[in-house]
C-alpha positions in Angstrom: -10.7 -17.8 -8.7 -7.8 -16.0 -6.9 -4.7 -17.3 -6.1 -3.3 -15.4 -3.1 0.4 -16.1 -1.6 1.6 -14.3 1.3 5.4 -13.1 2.2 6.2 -13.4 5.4 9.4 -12.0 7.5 9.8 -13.3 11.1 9.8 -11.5 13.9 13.1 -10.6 15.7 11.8 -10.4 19.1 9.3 -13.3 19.7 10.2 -14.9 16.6 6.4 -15.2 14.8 6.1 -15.1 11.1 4.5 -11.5 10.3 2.7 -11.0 7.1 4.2 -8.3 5.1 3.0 -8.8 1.3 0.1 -10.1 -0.2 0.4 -11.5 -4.3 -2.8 -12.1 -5.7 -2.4 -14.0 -9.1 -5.0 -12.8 -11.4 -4.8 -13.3 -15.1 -7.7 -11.1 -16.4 -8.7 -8.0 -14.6 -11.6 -5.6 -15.2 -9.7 -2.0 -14.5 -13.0 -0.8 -14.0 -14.4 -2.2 -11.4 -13.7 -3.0 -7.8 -11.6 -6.5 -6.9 -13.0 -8.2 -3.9 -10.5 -10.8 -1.9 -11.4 -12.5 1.3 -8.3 -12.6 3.6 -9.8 -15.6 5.7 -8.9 -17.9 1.8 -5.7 -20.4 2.4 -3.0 -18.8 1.8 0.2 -19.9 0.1 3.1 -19.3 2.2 5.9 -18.0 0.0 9.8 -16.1 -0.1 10.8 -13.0 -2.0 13.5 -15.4 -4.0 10.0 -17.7 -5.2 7.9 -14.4 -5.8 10.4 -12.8 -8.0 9.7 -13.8 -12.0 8.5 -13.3 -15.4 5.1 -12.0 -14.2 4.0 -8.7 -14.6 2.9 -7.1 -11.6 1.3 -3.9 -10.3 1.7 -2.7 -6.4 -1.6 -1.4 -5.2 -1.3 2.1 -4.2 -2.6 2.6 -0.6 -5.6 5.1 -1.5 -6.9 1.9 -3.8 -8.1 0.3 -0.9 -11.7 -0.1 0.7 -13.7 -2.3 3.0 -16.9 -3.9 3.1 -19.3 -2.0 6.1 -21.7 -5.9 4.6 -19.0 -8.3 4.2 -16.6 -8.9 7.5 -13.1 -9.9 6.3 -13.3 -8.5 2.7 -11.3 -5.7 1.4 -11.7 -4.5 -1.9 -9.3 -2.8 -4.2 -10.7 -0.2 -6.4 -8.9 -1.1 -9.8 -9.9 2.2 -11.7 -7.8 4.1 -9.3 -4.9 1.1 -9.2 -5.4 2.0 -13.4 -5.0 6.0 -12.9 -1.8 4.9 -10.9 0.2 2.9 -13.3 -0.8 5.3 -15.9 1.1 8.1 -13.6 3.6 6.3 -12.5 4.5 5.3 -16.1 4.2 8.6 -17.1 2.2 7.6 -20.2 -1.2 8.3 -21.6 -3.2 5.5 -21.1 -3.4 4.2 -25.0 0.5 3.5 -24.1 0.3 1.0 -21.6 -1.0 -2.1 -21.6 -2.7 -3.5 -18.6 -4.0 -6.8 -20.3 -0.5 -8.3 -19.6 -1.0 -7.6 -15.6 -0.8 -11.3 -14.0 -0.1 -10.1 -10.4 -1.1 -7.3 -7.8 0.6 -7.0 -4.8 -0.6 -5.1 -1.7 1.5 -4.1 1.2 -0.4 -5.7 4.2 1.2 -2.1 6.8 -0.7 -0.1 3.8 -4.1 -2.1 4.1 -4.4 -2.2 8.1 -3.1 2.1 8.3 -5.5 3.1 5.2 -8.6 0.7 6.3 -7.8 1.0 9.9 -8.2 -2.9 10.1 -5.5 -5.2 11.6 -5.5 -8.3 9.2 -2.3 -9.6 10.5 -3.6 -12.1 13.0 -5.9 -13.2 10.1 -3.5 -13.9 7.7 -1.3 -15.1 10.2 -4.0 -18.0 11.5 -4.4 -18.9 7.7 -0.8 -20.0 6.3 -0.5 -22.6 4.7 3.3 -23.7 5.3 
C-alpha cells in the first residue's frame, strides 16, 4: 500500500492551504509498468523541513503522467518513462544506476492538472489530514 503526503503552501490572498507536492512512499517499484494512486486516499499533511531526508527520491517528469478514461480520480504514472528519465538526467547508461534504492516519487500537483488537464486541487484539498 501507498503512503501519500502532501505539501501544502497557503494562499496569500484568501489564505487556503493549496496543494503543491505530492510524496508517494513506495519501497519496491516495478519500472516497468504503470503506478496507479487514487487522489481521493487520506492524505498526510506535511512541510518541506519533515519531507527533506535520507530517502531516495525521483520527481516524476510531467510527460509520465496519464489518467484513467474507467477509473474517476486515478492518475497513473507511467514508470518506464519516469526510468528513461533518471537514466537521462543522470547521464548514465542504465546498468549504472540503481533504481532498487528509490523509496519516494514526488509529483508536482501544477504538472498533473496542465499535463492531464484535471484540476485535483480541490480534491486533495478536501482530503488533508491535518
Amino acid at each position: 500500500m501507498l503512503k501519500i503526503k502532501v505539501i501544502y503552501e497557503e494562499s496569500g490572498e484568501d489564505g487556503l492551504l493549496n496543494p503543491v507536492w505530492m510524496i508517494v512512499d513506495c519501497h519496491s517499484l516495478d519500472w516497468n509498468k504503470t503506478l496507479t494512486i487514487d487522489i481521493t486516499a487520506p492524505f498526510q499533511r506535511i512541510t518541506y523541513d519533515e519531507f527533506e531526508g535520507e530517502h531516495p527520491s525521483i520527481t516524476v517528469p510531467d510527460f509520465a503522467y496519464t489518467r484513467y478514461e474507467s477509473k474517476e480520480h486515478h492518475i497513473g504514472i507511467m514508470l518506464p518513462l519516469v526510468k528513461k528519465a533518471a537514466f537521462r538526467a543522470a547521464n548514465v547508461l542504465p546498468s549504472e544506476l540503481d533504481l532498487s534504492s528509490v523509496e519516494r516519487l514526488v509529483l508536482r500537483i501544477s504538472d498533473i492538472e496542465d499535463v492531464l488537464q484535471y484540476s485535483i486541487r480541490t480534491i486533495i484539498r478536501a482530503k488533508c489530514d491535518t
